[in-house]
C-alpha positions as CSV (number, residue, x, y, z in Angstrom):
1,X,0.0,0.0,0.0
2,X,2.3,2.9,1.4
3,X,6.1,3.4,2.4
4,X,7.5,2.5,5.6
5,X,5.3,2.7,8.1
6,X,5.7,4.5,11.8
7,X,4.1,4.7,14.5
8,X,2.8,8.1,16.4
9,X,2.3,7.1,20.4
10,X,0.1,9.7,22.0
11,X,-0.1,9.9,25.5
12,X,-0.5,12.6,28.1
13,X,-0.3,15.3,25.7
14,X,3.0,14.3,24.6
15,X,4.1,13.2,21.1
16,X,6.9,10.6,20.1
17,X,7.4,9.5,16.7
18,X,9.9,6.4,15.8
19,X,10.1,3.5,13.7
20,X,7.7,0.7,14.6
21,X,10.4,-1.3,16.4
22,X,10.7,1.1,18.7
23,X,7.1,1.3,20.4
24,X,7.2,-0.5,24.2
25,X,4.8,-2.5,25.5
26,X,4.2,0.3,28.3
27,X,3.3,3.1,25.6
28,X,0.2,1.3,24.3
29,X,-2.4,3.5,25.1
30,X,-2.9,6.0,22.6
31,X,-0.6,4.4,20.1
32,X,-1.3,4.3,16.1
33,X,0.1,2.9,13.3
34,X,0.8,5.2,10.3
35,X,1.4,4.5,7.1
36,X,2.1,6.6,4.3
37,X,-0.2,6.1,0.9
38,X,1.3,9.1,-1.0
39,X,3.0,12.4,-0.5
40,X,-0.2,13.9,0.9
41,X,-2.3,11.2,2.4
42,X,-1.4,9.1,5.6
43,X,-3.3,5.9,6.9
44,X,-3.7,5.5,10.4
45,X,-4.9,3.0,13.0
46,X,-5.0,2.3,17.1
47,X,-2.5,0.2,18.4
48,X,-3.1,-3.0,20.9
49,X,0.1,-4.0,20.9
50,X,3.2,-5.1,18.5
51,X,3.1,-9.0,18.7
52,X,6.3,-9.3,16.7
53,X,9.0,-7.6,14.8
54,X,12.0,-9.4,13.3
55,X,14.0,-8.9,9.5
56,X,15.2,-11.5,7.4
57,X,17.5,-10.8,4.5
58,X,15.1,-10.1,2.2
59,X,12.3,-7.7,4.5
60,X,11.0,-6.8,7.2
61,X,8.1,-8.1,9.1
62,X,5.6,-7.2,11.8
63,X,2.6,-8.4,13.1
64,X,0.4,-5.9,15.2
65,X,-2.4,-6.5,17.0
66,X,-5.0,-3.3,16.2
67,X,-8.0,-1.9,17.8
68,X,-10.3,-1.7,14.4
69,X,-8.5,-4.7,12.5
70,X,-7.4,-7.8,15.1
71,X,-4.3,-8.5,13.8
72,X,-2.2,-7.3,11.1
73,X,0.5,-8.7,8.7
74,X,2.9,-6.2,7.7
75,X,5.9,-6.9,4.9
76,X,8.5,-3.5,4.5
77,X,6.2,-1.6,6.3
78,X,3.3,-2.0,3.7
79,X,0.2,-3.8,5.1
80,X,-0.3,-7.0,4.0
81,X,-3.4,-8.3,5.2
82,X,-5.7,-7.9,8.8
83,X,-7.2,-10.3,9.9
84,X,-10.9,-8.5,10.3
85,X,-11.3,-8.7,6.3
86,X,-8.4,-10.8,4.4
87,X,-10.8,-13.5,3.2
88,X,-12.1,-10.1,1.0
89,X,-8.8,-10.3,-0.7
90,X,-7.9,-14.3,-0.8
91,X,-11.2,-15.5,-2.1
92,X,-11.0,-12.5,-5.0
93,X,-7.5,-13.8,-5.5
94,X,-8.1,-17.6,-5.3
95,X,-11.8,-18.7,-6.4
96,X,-12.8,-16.6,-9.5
97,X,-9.2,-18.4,-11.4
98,X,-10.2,-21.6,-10.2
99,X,-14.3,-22.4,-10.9
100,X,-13.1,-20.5,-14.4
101,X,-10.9,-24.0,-15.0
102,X,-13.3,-27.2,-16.0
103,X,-11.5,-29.0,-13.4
104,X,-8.5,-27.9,-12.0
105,X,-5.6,-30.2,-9.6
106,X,-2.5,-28.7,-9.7
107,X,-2.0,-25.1,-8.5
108,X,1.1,-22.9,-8.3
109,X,1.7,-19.9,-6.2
110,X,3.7,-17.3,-6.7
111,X,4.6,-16.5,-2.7
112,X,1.5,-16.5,-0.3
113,X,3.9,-16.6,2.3
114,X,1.4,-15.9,4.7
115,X,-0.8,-19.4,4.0
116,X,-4.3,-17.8,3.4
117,X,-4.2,-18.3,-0.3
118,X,-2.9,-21.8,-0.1
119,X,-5.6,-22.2,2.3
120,X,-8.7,-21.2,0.4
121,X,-7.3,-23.3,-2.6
122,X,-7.4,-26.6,-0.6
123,X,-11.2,-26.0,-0.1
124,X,-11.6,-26.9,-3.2
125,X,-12.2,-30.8,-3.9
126,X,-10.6,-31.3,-6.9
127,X,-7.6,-30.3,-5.9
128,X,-4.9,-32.5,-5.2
129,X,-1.5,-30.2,-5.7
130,X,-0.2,-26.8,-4.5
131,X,3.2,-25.6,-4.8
132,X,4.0,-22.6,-2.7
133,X,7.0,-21.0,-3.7
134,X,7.9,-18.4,-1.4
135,X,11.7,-17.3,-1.0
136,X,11.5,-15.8,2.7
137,X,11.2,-19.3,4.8
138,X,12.5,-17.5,8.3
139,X,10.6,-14.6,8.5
140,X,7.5,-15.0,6.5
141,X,6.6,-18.6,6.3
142,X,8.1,-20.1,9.7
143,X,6.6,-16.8,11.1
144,X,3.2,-17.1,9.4
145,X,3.0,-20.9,10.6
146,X,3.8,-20.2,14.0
147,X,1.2,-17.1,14.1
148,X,-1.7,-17.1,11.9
149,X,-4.2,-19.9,13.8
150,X,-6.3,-19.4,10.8
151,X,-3.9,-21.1,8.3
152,X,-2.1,-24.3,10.6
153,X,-4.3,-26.6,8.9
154,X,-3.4,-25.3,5.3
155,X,0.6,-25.7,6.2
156,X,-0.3,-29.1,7.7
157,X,-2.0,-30.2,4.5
158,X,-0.3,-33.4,2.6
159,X,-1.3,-31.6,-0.5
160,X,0.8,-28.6,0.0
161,X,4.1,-28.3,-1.4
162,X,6.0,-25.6,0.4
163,X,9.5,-24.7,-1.9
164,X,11.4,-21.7,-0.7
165,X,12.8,-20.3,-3.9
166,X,12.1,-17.4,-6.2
167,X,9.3,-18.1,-8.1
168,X,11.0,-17.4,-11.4
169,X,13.9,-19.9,-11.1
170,X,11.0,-22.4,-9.8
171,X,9.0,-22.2,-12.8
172,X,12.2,-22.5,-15.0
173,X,13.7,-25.5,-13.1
174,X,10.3,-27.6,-13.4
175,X,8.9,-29.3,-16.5
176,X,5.1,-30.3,-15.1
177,X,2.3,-28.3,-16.1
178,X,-0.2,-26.2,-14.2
179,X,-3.8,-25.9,-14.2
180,X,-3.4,-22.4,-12.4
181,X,-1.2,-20.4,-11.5
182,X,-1.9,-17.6,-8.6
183,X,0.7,-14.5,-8.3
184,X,0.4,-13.4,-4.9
185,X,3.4,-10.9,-4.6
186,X,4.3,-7.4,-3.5
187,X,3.4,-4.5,-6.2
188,X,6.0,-4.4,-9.0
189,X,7.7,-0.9,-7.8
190,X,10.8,-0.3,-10.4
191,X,14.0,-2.0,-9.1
192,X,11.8,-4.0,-6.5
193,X,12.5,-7.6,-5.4
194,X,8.9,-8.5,-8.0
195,X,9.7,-5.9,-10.7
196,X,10.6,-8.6,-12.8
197,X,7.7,-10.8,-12.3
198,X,5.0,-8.5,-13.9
199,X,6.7,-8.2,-17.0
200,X,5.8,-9.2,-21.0
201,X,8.5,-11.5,-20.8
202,X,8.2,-13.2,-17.9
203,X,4.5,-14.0,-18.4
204,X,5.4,-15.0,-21.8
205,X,8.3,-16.9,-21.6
206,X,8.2,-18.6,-18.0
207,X,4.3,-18.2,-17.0
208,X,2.6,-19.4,-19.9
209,X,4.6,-22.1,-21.1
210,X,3.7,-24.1,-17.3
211,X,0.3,-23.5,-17.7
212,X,-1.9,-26.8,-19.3
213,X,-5.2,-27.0,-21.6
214,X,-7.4,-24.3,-20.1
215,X,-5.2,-23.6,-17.9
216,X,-5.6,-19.7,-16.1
217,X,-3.1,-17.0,-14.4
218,X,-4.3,-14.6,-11.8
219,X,-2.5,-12.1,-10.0
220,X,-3.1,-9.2,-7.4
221,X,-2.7,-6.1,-9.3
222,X,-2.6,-3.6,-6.5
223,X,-4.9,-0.8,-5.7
224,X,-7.5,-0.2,-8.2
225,X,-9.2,3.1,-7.2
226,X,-9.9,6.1,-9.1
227,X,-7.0,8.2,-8.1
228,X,-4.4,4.6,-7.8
229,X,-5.4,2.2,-10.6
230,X,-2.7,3.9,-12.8
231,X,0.0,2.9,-10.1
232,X,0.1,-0.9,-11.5
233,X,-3.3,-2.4,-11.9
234,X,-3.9,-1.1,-15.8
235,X,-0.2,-1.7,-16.0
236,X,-0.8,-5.2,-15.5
237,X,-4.0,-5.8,-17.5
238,X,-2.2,-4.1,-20.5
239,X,0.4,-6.1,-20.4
240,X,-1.1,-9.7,-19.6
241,X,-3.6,-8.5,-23.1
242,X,-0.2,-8.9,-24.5
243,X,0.2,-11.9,-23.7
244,X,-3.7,-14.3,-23.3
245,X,-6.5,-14.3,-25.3
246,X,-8.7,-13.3,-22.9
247,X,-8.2,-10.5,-20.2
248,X,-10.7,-10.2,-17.0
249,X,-9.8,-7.1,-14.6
250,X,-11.6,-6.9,-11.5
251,X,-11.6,-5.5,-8.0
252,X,-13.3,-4.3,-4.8
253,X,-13.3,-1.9,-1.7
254,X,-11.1,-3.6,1.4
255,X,-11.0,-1.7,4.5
256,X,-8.1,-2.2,6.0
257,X,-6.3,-1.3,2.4
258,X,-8.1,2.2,2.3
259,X,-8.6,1.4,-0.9
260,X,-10.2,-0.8,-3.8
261,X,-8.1,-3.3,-4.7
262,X,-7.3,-5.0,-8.0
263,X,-6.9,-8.6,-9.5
264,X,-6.3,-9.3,-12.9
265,X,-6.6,-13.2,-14.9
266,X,-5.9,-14.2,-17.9
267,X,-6.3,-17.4,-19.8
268,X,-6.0,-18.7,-23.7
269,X,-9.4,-20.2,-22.7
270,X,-12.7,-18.2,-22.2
271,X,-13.3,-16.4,-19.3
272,X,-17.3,-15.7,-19.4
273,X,-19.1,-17.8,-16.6
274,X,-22.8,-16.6,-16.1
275,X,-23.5,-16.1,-12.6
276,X,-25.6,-19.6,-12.1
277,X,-22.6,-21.2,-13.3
278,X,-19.8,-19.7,-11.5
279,X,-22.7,-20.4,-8.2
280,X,-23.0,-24.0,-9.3
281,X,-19.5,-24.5,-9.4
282,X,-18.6,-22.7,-5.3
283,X,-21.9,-25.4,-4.1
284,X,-20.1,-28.5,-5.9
285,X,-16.3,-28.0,-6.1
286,X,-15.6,-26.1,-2.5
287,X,-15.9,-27.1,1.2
288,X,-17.9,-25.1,3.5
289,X,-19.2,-21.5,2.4
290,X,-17.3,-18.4,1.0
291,X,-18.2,-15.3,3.1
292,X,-17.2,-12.6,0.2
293,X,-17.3,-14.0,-3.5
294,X,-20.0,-15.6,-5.5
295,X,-21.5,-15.1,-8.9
296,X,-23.4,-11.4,-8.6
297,X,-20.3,-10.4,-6.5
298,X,-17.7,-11.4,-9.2
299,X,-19.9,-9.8,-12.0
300,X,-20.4,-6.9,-9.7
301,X,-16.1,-6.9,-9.2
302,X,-15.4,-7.0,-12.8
303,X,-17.4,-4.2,-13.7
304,X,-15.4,-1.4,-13.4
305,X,-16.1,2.0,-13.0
306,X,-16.1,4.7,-16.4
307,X,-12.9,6.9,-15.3
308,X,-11.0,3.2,-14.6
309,X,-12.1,1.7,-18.0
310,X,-11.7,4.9,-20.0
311,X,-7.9,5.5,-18.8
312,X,-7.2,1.8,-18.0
313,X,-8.4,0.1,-20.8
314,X,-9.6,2.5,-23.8
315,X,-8.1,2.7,-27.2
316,X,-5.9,6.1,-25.6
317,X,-2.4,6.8,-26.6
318,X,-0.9,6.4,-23.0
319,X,-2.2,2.4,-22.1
320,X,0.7,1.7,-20.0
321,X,2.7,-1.7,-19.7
322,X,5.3,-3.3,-18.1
């Protein structure tokens, strides 16, 4: 979402501002979370407490515990996902890609560190293969296993295949195909650790070529709102166009993010369910009941607004790509 966050812990009429790490357990009252969305717009939030803070080579990691969003995963100081509302955000990622496939049983994500998209794949029936490739096993995995409750029985699965590795050299190293394939990786920010995994190429040469008959990509495309969809999210639509036959962009408000958030997938296979089918599919392929997506939610998602589809995806001079 933003930069790297601080904290502001107000107490007594007195102000202190620091990094995260340095808030004590004795300041909690009155301390919030800050985070910076752009030059002129902060997003802030009431502190419980910090449940952990570590680093690994690769980032930075915290988990808070907050007043309006129970806990909260945060990567580089960008928020990652609170626990109030990230099944919003993994069954937008995770379902529509899937119950789009006739009958998909191999899956492989592209990080998901944090379990929750690994769990909401395993729901479904079908499925009897998932490859998470993350490359942070210290700090985001072991981390995410030790701490999330929510997603034990996901890391505990026999069906999960957990690789630490960058998801690039993964995909090149293995010959199997893929019925999906879910990107579930920080935005591509020029000279970022995931620039290179939102490019023409890489979906071309390395994405494509591991996916099987009817097989479908989907990625998070970051925020999608009027005044943010140009950061990445028409970026990556314009550039997977490049790439798949067929293009669906679609997104929705989640509160924690501030913002409406994107998802792009793409397939050489049609990507039209009517909303009884896509409903059919959720009562016969998944365990238990989604609490966000179903059919009129998805065709409500991927109806964009007019100022998104007239600068994202018109016939202008300045569609961007990556």
């Amino acid at each position: 979402m933003g930069n790297v966050g601080e904290y502001h812990a107000v107490g007594n009429g007195e102000v202190m501002d620091g990094k995260l790490k340095g808030l004590m357990s004795g300041q909690r009252k009155g301390c919030w979370y800050e985070e910076e969305i752009d030059d002129h717009l902060k997003w802030s939030f009431a502190l419980n407490s910090i449940l952990h803070s570590g680093s690994s080579e690769y980032q930075d990691i915290q988990l808070l515990d907050t007043k309006p969003f129970g806990k909260v995963l945060l990567l580089d100081g960008k928020l990652q996902s609170a626990e109030s509302d990230e099944f919003i955000y993994h069954e937008c990622l995770v379902h529509p890609a899937l119950l789009h496939h006739p009958g998909p049983k191999s899956v492989f994500i592209m990080g998901g560190g944090e379990g929750s998209t690994a769990r909401e794949i395993l729901r479904h029936k079908a499925i009897n293969k998932v490859v998470m490739c993350d490359i942070d096993k210290v700090e985001v995995v072991d981390f995410c296993k030790s701490y999330l409750d929510v997603n034990k029985e996901a890391f505990s699965d026999p069906r999960l295949d957990l690789v630490i590795n960058d998801a690039r050299g993964e995909l090149l190293d293995r010959t199997e195909m893929f019925d999906i394939i879910v990107g579930d990786l920080a935005d591509p920010i020029e000279g970022g650790p995931c620039y290179q995994l939102y490019t023409k190429s890489f979906y071309e040469q390395i994405v494509k070529p591991r996916l099987g008959s009817g097989g479908v990509f989907v990625t998070q495309a970051g925020p999608a709102g009027v005044f943010t969809h140009a950061q990445v999210f028409s970026c990556i639509y314009n550039t997977l166009k490049q790439v798949f036959k067929n293009v669906v962009a679609y997104s929705v408000h989640i509160p924690s993010f501030a913002d409406t958030w994107g998802w792009v997938m793409a397939s050489d296979s049609p990507l039209n369910l009517s909303v009884q089918e896509f409903d059919r599919r959720i009562r016969q392929r998944i365990y238990g009941e989604n609490q966000y997506i179903d059919g009129e939610t998805f065709v409500s998602a991927s109806t964009l607004s007019k100022t998104v589809r007239r600068k994202s995806f018109g016939k202008e001079p300045n569609d961007l790509q990556l």
